[in-house]
C-alpha positions in Angstrom: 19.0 -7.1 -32.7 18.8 -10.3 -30.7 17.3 -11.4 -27.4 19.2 -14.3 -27.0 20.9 -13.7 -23.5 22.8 -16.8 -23.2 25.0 -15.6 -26.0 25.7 -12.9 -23.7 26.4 -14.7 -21.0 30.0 -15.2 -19.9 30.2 -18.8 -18.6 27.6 -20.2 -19.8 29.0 -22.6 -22.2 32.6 -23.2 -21.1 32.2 -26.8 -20.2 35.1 -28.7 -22.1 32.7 -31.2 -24.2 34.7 -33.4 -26.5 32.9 -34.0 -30.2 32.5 -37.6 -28.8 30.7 -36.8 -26.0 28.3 -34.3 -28.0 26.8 -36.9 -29.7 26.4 -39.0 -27.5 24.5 -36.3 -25.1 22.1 -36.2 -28.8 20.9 -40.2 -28.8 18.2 -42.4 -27.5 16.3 -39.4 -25.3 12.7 -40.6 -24.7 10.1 -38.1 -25.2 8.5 -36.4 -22.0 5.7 -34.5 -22.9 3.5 -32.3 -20.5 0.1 -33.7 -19.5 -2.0 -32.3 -22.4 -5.0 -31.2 -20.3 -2.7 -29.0 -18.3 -3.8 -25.0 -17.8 -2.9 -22.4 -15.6 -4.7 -22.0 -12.4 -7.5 -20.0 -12.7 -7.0 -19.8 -16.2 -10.9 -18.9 -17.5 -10.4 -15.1 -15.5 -7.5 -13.8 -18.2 -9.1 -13.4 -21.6 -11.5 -11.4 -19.3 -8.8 -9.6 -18.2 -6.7 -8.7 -21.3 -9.8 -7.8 -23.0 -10.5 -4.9 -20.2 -6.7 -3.8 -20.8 -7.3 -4.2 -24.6 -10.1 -1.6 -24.5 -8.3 1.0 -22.8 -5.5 1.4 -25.5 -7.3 0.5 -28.9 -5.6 0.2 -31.9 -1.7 0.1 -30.2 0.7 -2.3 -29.3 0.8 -2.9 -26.2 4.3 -4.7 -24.8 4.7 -6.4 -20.7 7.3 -8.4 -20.1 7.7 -11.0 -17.5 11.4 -10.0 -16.8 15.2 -10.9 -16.5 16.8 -12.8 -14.2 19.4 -10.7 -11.8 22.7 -12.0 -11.0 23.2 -12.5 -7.2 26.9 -13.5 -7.4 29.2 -14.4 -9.9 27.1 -17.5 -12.3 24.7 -17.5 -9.5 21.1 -15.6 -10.2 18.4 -14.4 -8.0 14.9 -16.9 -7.3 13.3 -15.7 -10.9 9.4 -14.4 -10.1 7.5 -12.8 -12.9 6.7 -9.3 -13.1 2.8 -9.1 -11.3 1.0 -7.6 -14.3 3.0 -10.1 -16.8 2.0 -12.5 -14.4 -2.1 -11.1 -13.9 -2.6 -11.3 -17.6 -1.2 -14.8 -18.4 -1.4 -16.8 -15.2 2.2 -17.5 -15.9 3.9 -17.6 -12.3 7.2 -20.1 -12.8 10.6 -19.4 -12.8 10.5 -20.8 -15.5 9.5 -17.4 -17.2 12.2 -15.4 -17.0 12.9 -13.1 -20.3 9.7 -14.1 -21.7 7.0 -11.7 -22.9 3.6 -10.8 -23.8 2.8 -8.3 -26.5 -1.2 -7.7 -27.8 -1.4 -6.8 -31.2 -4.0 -4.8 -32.6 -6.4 -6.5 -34.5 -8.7 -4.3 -35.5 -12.2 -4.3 -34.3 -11.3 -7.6 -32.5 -9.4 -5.8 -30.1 -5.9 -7.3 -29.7 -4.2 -10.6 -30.0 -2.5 -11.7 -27.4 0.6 -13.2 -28.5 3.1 -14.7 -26.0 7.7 -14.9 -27.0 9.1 -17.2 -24.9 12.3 -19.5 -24.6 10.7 -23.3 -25.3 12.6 -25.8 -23.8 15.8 -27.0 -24.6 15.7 -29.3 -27.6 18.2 -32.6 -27.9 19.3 -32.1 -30.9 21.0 -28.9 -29.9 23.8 -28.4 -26.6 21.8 -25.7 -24.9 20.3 -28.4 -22.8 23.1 -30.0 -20.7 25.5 -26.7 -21.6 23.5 -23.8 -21.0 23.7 -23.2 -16.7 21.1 -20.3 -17.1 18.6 -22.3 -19.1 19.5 -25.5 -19.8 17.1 -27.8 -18.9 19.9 -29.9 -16.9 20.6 -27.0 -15.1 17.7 -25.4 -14.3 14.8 -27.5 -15.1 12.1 -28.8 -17.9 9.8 -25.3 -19.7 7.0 -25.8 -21.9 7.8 -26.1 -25.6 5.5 -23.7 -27.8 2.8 -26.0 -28.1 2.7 -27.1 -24.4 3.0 -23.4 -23.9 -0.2 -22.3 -25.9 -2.1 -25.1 -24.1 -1.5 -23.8 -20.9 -2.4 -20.6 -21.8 -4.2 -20.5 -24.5 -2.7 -18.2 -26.1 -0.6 -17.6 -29.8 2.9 -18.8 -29.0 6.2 -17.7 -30.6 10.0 -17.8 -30.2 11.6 -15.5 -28.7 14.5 -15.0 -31.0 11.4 -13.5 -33.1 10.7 -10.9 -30.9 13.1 -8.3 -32.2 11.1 -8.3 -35.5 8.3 -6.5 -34.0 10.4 -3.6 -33.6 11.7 -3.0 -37.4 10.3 -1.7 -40.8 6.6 -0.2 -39.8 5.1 -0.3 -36.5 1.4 0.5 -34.9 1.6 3.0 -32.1 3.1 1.0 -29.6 3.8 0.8 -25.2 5.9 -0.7 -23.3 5.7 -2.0 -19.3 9.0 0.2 -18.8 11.8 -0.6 -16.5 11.2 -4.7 -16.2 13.1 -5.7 -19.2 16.1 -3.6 -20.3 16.3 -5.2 -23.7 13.0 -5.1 -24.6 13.9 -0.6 -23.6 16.2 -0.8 -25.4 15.0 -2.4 -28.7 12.1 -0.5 -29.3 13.5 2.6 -32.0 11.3 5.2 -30.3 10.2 5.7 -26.6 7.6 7.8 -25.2 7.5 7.8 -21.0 4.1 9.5 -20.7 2.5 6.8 -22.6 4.5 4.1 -21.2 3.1 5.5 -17.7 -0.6 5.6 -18.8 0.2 1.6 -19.7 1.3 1.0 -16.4 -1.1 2.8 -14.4 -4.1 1.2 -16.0 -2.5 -2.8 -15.8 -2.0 -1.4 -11.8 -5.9 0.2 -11.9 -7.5 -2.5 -13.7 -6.4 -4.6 -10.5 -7.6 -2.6 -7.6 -11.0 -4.7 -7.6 -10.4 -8.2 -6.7 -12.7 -10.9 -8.4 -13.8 -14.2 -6.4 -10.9 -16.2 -7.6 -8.6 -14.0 -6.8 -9.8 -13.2 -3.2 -9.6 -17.3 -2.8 -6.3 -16.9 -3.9 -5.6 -14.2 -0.7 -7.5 -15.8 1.5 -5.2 -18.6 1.4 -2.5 -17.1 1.6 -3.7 -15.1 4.7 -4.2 -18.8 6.0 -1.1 -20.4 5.3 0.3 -17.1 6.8 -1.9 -18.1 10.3 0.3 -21.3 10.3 3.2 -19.8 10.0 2.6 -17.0 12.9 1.9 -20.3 14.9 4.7 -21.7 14.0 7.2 -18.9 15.2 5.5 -18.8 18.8 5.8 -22.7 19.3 9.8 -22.3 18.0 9.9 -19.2 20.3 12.1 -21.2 23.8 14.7 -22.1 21.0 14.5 -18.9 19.3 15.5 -17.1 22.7 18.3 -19.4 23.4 20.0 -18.0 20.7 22.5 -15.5 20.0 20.5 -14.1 16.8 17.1 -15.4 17.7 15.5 -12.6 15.3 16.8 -15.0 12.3 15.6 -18.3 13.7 12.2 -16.0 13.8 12.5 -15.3 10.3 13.4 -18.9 9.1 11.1 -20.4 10.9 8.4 -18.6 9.4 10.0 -18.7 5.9 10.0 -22.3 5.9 6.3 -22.6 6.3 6.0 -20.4 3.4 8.5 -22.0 1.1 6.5 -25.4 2.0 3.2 -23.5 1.3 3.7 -21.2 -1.4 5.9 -19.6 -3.2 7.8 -18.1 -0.8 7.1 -14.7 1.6 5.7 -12.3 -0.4 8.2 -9.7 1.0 11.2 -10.0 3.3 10.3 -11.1 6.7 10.6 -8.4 9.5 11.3 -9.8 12.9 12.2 -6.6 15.3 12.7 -7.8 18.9 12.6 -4.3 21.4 13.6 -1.4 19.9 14.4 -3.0 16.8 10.6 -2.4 16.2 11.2 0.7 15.9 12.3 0.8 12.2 10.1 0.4 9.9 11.5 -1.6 7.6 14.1 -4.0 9.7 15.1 -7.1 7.8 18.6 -7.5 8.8 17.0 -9.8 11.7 20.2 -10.6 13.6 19.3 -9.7 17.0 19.4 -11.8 20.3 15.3 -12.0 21.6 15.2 -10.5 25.3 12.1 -12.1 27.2 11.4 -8.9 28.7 10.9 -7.4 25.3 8.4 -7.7 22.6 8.3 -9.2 19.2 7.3 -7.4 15.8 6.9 -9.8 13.4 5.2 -8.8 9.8 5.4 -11.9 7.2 3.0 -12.8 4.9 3.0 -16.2 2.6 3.3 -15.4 -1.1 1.0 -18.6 -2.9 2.6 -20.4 -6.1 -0.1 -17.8 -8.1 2.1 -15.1 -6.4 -1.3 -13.5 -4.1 0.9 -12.4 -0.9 -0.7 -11.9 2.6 1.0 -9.1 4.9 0.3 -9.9 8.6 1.8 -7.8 11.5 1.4 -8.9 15.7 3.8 -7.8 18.0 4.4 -10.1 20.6 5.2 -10.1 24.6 8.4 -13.0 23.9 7.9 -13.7 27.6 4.1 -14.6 27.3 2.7 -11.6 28.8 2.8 -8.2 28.4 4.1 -5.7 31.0 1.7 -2.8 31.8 3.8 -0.1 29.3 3.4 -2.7 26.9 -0.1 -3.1 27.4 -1.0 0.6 27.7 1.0 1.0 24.6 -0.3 -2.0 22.8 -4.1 -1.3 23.5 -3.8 2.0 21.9 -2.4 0.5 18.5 -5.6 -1.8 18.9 -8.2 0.9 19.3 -6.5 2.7 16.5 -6.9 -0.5 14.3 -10.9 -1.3 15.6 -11.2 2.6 14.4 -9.3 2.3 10.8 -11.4 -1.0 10.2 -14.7 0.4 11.1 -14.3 3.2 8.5 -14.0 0.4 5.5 -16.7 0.4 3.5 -17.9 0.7 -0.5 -18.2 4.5 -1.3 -15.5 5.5 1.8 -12.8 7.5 0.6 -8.9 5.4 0.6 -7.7 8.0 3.3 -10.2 7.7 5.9 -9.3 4.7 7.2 -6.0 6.5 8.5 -7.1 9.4 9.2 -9.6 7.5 11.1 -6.9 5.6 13.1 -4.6 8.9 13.4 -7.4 10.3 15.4 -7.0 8.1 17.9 -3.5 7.7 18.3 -3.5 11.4 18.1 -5.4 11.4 21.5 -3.5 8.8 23.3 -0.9 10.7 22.8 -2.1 13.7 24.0 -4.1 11.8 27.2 -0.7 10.4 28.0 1.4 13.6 27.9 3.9 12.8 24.7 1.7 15.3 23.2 2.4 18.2 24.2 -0.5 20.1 22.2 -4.6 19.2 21.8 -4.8 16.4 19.2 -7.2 18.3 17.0 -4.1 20.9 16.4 -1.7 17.9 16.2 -3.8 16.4 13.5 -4.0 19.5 11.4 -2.6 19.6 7.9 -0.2 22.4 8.8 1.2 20.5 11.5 1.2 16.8 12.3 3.2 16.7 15.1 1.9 13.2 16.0 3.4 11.6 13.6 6.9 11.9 15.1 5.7 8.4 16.9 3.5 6.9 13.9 5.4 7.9 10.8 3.9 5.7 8.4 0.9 5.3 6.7 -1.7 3.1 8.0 -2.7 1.0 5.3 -1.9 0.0 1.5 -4.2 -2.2 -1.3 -2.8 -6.2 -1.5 -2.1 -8.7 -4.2 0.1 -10.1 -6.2 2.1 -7.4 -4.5 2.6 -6.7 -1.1 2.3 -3.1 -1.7 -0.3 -3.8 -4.3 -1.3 -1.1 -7.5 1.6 0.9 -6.3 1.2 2.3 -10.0 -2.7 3.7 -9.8 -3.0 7.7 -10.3 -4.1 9.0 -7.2 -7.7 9.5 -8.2 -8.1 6.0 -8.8 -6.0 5.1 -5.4 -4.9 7.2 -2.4 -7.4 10.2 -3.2 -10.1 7.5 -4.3 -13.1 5.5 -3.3 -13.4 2.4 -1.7 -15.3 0.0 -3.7 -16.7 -3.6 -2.7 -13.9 -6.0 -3.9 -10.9 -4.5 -3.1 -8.4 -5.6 -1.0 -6.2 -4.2 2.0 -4.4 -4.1 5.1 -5.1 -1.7 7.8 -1.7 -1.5 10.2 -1.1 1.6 12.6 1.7 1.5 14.7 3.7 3.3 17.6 7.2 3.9 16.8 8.7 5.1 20.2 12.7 5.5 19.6 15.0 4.2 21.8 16.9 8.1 21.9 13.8 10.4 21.9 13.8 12.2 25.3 10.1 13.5 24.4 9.3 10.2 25.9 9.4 9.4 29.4 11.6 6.3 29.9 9.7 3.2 30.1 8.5 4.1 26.5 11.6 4.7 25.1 12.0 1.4 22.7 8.2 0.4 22.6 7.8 -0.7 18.8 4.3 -1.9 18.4 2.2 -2.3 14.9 -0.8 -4.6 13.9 -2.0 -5.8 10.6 -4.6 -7.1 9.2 -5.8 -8.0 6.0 -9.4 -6.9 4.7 -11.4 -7.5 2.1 -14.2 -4.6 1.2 -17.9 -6.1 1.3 -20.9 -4.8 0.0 -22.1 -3.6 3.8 -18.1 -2.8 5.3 -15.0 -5.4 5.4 -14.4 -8.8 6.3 -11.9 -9.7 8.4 -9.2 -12.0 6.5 -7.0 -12.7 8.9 -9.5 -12.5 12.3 -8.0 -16.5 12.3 -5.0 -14.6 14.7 -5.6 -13.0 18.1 -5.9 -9.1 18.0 -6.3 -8.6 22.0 -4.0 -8.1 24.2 -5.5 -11.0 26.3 -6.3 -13.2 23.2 -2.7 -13.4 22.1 -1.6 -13.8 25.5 -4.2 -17.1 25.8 -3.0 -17.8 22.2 0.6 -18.2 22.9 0.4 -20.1 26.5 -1.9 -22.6 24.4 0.9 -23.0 21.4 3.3 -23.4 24.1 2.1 -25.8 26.1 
């Protein structure tokens, strides 16, 4: 078996290259080594790290890839970003580290060895480098060689061309990240999903508590996410001049985070009026209406991959109109509620349940709810949610949706503890076709996020850099307009 997937790859050496010009292409190169002091960022937190993963699972192999690159169209692939956990347990965060993987060998009463099988970079004595358009360094930039590699991380490095040994003649008890590399599935002789998904949930459990270099890593990106909010209400006159203002929303905003990061950390939603109203709307080609408001969730993804998730919802006018307002102010005091219920030894849920409450009884104050919120918010019925369908909250890292992974007693039916990180976000959903609504609320899409870090006495406010009021964004914008 081979991992070589540029012999595999249709194209990807079919430049006409006469034997003249082929060795030419192999003379006089000067050597360009990487600075030799170089590490990655952060890079004293992973032994820690692979140590606490090493414990779980003593005595087996334990195999997480980084992942391939995905073909967009034709020769053209996809922006390469490392699987999270590959990427938690190395520091590894390039492009540049697409196919590669990390396995830990059992080592006995040392725990594992990390060892790390990656593609070095193209050597001049060979063709891959000017032929190659998936990896050739002409094409698509310098890597580390194997040394430069292991200084980095400091880590065993190997090629990997090498990596298909591990799977022949006799093997320690081994698991596999499944589902990131389908030729690393497929390699392996024997599979078995119920351990593959005890691997997974611990690499997404071990990373539900935050350390201090990691909440730096957030915090930043929270801040660069500040910027970019800033920057879509000063480009908000040009944005409603045109046809599909939504998108000149969304590249505004994914401009500052391309020139801050490493991008957004999710595709950028920017619902104008009853747009808001789905969930999950990224097709973003709508005209902006200034009678209407604005649902813009973004967050900036840092070149260490740590992703912020923001959400205001915006008058695009400058002010909001008393539905709006009414409407809005509820979201808010369902937000001050969730947040107020963060602290260590909380359960996951009750932030929600917390901010359901009081939707819940809007609802039922303004009349949408036709039955006494208590009854609403029963497990048997849950009628409110027809206008709130979501949850109200979700863990953050390297992924927006972070841990996705944990077993439910670890996550969704567990306990907060003093490190973790997490948005709080409930919203009003109020279709533009439900006739439960009286008319002027038909449309309304409102949500507001926040990101939240638990302290050892509640949660600190991340993002408290943005307005949350109604009158504070109203203030807010008229400034960054003027």
């Amino acid at each position: 078996m081979t991992f070589r997937q540029a012999d595999l790859d249709t194209g990807s050496h079919d430049l006409p290259v006469s034997p003249a010009l082929d060795a030419f292409m192999g003379t006089r190169w000067a050597a360009s080594p990487l600075p030799a002091d170089r590490r990655v960022p952060g890079h004293s937190r992973f032994p820690g790290r692979r140590a606490r993963l090493s414990a779980a699972f003593p005595g087996e192999r334990l195999v997480v890839p980084a992942g391939r690159l995905k073909v967009r169209c034709n020769d053209l692939d996809h922006r390469f970003r490392p699987h999270s956990a590959y990427a938690w347990l190395t520091g590894l965060t390039g492009e540049d580290q697409a196919d590669h993987v990390l396995v830990l060998e059992p080592a006995g009463p040392a725990g594992h060895e990390p060892v790390l099988y990656l593609r070095p970079r193209s050597p001049r004595d060979g063709a891959e480098f000017y032929r190659d358009r998936r990896y050739g360094e002409f094409w698509v930039g310098r890597r580390p060689d194997l040394a430069e590699a292991a200084q980095l991380t400091g880590l065993r490095t190997e090629h990997l061309d090498d990596l298909g040994k591990l799977f022949t003649g006799s093997q320690p008890p081994t698991r596999v990240l499944a589902g990131v590399d389908p030729f690393v599935d497929a390699g392996r002789p024997s599979r078995d999903p119920l351990a593959d998904g005890e691997l997974a949930a611990v690499l997404s459990e071990l990373r539900l508590v935050k350390d201090t270099w990691e909440i730096d890593q957030l915090q930043l990106a929270v801040d660069h996410t500040v910027l970019g909010f800033e920057d879509v209400v000063r480009a908000l006159p040009a944005a409603l001049r045109h046809p599909r203002g939504e998108r000149w929303i969304e590249g505004v905003f994914d401009l500052r985070a391309r020139a801050e990061g490493n991008g957004t950390g999710y595709t950028t939603i920017a619902a104008s009026g009853a747009h808001a109203c789905v969930l999950h709307w990224i097709r973003n080609d709508g005209a902006l209406d200034p009678g209407a408001l604005l649902l813009l969730d973004a967050g900036v993804e840092t070149d260490t991959l740590y992703s912020a998730d923001i959400t205001r919802t915006l008058p695009l006018g400058g002010t909001f109109s008393p539905v709006q307002r009414q409407a809005y102010e509820l979201v808010l005091a369902a937000q001050t509620a969730g947040i107020a219920a963060l602290r260590p030894g909380a359960r996951f849920r009750d932030f929600h349940q917390a901010a359901m409450r009081v939707i819940a009884e809007g609802l039922a104050d303004w009349g949408v709810l036709r039955i006494p919120a208590d009854q609403a918010l029963a497990e048997d019925n849950g009628l409110h949610r027809r206008y709130t369908l979501c949850g109200s909250g979700h863990m953050l890292g390297l992924d927006y949706h972070d841990c996705a992974k944990a077993r439910a007693d670890r996550y969704l039916d567990g306990t907060l503890e003093e490190g973790m990180v997490l948005t709080v976000e409930p919203g009003l959903y109020l279709q533009p076709d439900d006739e439960t609504l009286p008319l002027e609320l038909q449309g309304l899409g409102i949500r507001i996020e926040d990101d939240l870090v638990i302290t050892s006495d509640g949660a600190r406010l991340m993002s408290d850099a943005l307005p949350r009021t109604a009158e504070e964004i109203e203030s807010w914008m008229a400034d960054l307009l003027s």
